[in-house]
C-alpha positions in Angstrom: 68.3 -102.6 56.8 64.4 -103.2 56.1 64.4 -99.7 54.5 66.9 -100.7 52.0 65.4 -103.8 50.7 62.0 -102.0 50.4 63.9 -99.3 48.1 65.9 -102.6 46.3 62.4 -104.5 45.6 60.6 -100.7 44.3 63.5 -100.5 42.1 63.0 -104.5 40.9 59.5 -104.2 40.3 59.6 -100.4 38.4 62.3 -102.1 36.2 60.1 -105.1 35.9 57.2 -103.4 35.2 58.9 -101.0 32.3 60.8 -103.6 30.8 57.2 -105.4 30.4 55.4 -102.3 28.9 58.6 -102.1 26.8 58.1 -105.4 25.6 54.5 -105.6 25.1 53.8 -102.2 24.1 53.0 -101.0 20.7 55.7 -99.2 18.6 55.4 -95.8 17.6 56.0 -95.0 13.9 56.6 -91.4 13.9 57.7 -88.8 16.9 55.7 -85.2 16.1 57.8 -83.6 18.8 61.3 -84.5 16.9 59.4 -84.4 13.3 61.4 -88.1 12.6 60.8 -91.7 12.1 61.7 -94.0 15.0 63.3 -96.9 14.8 61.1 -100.4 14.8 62.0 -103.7 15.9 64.7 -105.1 13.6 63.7 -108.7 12.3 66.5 -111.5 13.7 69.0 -112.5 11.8 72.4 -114.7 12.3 74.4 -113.2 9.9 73.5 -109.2 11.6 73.8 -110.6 15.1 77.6 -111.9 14.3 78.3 -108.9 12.1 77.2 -106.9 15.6 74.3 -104.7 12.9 71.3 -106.4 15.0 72.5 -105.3 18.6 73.1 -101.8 17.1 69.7 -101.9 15.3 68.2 -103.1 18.8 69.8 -100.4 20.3 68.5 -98.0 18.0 64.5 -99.8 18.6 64.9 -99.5 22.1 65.8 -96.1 22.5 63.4 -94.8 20.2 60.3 -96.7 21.8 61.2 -96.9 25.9 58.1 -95.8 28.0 57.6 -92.3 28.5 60.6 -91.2 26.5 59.3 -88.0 25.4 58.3 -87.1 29.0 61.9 -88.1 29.9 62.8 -85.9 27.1 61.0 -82.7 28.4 62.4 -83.8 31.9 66.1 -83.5 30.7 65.3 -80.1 28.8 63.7 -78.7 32.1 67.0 -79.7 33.7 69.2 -78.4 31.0 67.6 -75.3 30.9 68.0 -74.7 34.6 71.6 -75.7 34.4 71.7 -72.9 32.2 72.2 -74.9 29.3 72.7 -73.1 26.4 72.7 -75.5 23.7 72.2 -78.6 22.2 72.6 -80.5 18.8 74.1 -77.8 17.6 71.3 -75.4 18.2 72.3 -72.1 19.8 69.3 -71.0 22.5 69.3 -67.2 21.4 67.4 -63.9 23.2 63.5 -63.9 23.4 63.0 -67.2 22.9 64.7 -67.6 19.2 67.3 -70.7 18.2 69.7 -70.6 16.1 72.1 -73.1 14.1 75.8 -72.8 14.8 77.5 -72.4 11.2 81.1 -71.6 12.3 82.9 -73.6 9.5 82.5 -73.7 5.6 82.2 -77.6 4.9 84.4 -78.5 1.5 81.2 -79.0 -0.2 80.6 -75.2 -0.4 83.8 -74.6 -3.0 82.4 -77.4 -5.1 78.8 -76.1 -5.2 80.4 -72.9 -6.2 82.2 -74.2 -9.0 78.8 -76.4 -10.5 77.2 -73.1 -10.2 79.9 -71.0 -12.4 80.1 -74.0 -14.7 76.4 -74.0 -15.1 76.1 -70.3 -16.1 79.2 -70.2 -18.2 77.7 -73.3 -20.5 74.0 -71.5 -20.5 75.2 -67.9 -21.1 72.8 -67.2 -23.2 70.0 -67.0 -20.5 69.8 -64.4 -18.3 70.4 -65.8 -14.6 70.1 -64.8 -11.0 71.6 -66.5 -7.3 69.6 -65.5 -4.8 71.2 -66.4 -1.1 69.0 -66.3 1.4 70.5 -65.6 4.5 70.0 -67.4 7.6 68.1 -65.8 10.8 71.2 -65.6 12.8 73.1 -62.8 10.3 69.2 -60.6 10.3 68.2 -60.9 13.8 72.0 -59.8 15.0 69.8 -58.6 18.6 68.6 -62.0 19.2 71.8 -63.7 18.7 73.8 -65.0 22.0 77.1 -64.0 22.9 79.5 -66.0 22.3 78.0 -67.1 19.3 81.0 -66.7 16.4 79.0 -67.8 13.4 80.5 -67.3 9.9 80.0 -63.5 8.4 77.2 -64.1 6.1 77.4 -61.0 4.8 81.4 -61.9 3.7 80.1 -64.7 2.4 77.4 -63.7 -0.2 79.4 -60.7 -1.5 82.4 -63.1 -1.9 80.1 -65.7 -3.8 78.3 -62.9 -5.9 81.8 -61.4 -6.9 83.1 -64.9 -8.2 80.3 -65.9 -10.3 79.5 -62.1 -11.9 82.9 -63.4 -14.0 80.2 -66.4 -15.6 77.7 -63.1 -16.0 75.5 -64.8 -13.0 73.5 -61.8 -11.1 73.6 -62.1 -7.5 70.5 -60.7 -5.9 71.9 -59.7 -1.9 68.7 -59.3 -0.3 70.8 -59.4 3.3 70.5 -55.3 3.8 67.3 -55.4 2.9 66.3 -58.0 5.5 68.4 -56.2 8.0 66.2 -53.0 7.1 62.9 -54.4 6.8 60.0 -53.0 8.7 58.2 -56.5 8.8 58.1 -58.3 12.0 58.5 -61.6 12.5 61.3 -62.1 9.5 62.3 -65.8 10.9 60.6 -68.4 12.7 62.1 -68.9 16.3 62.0 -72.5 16.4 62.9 -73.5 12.5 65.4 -72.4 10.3 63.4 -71.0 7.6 62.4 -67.5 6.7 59.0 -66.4 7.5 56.4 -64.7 5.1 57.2 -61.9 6.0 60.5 -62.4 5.7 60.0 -63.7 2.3 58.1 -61.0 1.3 60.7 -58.5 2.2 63.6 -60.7 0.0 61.0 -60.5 -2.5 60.7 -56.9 -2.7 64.6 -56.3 -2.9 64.0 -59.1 -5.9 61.8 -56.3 -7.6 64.1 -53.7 -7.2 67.0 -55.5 -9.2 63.9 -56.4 -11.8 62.6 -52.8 -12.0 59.1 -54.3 -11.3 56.8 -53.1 -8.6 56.0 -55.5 -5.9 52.7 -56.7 -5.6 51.4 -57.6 -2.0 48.2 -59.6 -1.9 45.0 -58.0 -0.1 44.8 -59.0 3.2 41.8 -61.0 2.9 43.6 -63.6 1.2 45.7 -64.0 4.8 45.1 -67.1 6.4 46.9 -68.1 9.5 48.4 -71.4 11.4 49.2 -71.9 14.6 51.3 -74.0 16.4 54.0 -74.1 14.4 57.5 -76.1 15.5 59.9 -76.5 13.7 63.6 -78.4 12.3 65.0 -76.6 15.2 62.6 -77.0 18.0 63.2 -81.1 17.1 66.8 -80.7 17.1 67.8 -78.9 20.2 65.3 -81.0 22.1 64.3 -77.9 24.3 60.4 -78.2 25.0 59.7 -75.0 26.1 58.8 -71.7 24.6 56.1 -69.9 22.5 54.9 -71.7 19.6 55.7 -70.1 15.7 52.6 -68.9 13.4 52.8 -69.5 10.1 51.1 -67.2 7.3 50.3 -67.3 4.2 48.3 -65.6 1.0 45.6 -67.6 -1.2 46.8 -66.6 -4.7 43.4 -67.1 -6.5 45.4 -66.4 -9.8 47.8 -68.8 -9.5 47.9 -72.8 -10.1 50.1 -76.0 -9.3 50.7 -78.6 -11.4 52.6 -81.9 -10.4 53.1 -84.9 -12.4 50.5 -83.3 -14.9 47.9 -83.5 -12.0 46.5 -80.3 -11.4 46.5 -79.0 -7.7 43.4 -76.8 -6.2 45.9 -74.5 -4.7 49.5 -73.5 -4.1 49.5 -75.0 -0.5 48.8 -78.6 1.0 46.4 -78.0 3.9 47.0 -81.5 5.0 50.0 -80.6 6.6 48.7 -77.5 8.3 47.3 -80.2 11.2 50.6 -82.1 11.2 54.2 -81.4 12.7 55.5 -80.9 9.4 53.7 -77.7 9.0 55.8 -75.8 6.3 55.7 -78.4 4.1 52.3 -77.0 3.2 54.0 -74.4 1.0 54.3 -75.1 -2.8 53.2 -79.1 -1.7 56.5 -79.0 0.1 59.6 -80.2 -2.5 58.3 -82.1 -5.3 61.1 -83.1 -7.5 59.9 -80.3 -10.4 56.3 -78.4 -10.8 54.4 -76.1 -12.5 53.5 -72.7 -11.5 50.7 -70.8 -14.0 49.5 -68.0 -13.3 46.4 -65.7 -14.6 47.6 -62.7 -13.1 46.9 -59.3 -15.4 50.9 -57.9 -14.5 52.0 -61.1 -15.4 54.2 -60.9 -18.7 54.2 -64.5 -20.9 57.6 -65.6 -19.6 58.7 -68.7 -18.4 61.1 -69.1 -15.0 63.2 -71.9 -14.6 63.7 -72.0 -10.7 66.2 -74.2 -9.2 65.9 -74.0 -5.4 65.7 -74.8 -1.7 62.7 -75.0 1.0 63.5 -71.1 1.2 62.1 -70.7 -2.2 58.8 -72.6 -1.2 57.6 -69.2 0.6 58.6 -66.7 -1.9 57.5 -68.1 -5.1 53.9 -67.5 -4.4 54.7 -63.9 -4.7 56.3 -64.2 -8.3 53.4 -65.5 -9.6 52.7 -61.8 -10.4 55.5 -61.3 -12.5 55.5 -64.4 -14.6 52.9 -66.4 -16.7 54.7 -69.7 -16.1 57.4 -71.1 -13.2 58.9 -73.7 -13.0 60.2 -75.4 -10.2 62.9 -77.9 -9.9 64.7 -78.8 -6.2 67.4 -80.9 -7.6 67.3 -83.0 -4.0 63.8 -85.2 -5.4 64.5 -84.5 -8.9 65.7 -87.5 -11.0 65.9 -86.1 -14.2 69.0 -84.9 -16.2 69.5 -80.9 -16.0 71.0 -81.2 -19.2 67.7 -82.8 -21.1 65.5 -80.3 -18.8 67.8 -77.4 -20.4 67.6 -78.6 -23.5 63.8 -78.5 -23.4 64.4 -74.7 -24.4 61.1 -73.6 -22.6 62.3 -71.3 -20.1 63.1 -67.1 -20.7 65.5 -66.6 -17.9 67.1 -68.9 -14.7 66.3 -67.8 -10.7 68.8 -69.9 -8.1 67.4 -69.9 -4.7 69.4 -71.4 -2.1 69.9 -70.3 2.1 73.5 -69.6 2.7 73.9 -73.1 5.1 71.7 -74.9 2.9 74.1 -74.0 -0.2 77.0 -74.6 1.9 76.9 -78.4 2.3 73.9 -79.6 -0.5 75.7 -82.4 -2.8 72.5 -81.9 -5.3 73.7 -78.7 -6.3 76.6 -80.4 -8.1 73.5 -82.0 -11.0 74.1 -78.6 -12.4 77.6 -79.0 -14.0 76.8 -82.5 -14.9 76.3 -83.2 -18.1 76.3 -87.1 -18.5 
């Protein structure tokens, strides 16, 4: 009977003495291991309180900033993973230590993105245009894919797409085979959803081929390394464990960014080489629109009007080659009209650059049908 009691007033103090550092503790901003925000301590009000939005806001505060959450966290992966958990959040724990998103349904957005992009190329004809769909790691790295695992046919998809929107005289560029064929290593990050250098590179080279250009790679002295590197995926699926990605990339001495008419000293932020948000150091990760120029002797005095995803921010570098001036517009940050931007008339030919999921479910795409 004395045991008990000693196990009921351990239990009252331990709860006493977290609900104090709870209480008195300062809040976190930012979580590096999930790459988020976290929620802070909503201000009172009557009106939320009856309305029922300040306990769900508290709610929110006190899960994000409870004591130790993020060794709790690793805790529950640990268990998971010996459970023989085998995902999470919707993140698929793959062979050799890779994740991958499940993508086993086309959301509706994907026919209405199609359409904005048909309409777009029918009403600028007169440019020559290209869709580039990136593919996601799961439909390249087919050996490190789980069983079970009955993602969408990428491959189905992106010859389906490119065979409706050739009838608008918009090129698809397939760089899936050429993935699949690639000598590179290390095509896709394990623990984030993008595309590596490398893998970039190799999409890059199947770009050339429909260009009849000759792909330039960079000298290897201008290849600079980070380590350390976890990604969107590694946040989501909450499992703590595993080898860390590296990221690469190439000083392009040639090459310049411009945002906001301020002049950049290179094509990468550093800053965020020492932060969780480590990709975001290509291209100054999605300004609205930039610049591009480049003093590169192959470089012919054309103009590229990009319209893209994150995917693009790794493979543009390597254009810089072919083209005097890019630029850059990811229609998630930019408020402009596409229509005014168009009728600027500066630009020589169009390059769409969107990952199959990405494209599948991204409202902004629809800014390119609208006119208004």
């Amino acid at each position: 009977m004395i045991f008990r009691h000693v196990y009921l007033w351990v239990f009252t103090l331990l709860l006493i003495m977290l609900s104090a550092a709870d209480a008195f503790g300062s809040s976190r901003v930012f979580s590096a291991m999930e790459n988020r925000y976290l929620a802070q301590r909503p201000s009172f009000d009557w009106a939320d309180l009856l309305q029922g939005r300040y306990a769900a806001d508290f709610e929110a505060y006190v899960d994000d900033q409870f004591v130790g959450r993020e060794a709790w966290m690793r805790g529950k992966a640990l268990a998971e993973s010996l459970l023989g958990k085998t995902e999470n959040n919707g993140i698929v724990f793959g062979r050799d230590g890779w994740l991958f998103r499940k993508f086993i349904a086309l959301p509706a957005q994907y026919e209405k993105n199609l359409k904005a992009l048909e309409s777009f190329a029918r009403l600028y004809s007169g440019l020559p245009m290209q869709f580039l769909m990136a593919p996601n790691a799961d439909a390249v790295l087919r050996d490190k894919v789980p069983a079970g695992l009955y993602n969408l046919d990428q491959q189905v998809l992106i010859e389906e797409a490119f065979s409706l929107l050739s009838k608008a005289d918009l090129v698809g560029v397939n760089v899936l085979e050429a993935l699949r064929a690639s000598s590179e290593p290390y095509l896709y990050y394990r623990l984030d959803h993008h595309w590596t250098t490398n893998g970039a590179y190799a999409a890059y080279e199947a770009w050339c081929l429909t260009k009849g250009l000759k792909p330039v790679r960079p000298d290897a002295s201008l290849l600079h390394r980070v380590p350390d590197f976890r990604g969107t995926f590694f946040s989501a699926a909450k499992r703590f464990d595993g080898a860390a990605d590296e990221i690469l990339y190439y000083d392009m001495p040639y090459a310049t960014a411009w945002i906001d008419g301020v002049k950049k000293d290179s094509l990468y932020d550093l800053s965020h080489a020492e932060g969780k948000d480590k990709y975001s150091l290509f291209l100054h990760g999605n300004p609205g629109r930039m610049t591009l120029q480049s003093t590169h002797p192959d470089a012919a005095d054309r103009t590229l009007l990009v319209f893209k995803d994150s995917y693009a921010n790794s493979f543009l570098p390597f254009l810089t080659a072919h083209f005097r001036t890019i630029e850059v517009i990811d229609l998630r940050h930019y408020n402009g009209k596409v229509s005014d931007l168009m009728a600027e008339g500066a630009c020589d030919e169009v390059l769409l650059l969107y990952s199959v999921s990405n494209f599948a479910e991204e409202k902004s795409v629809l800014k390119l049908a609208m006119l208004d």
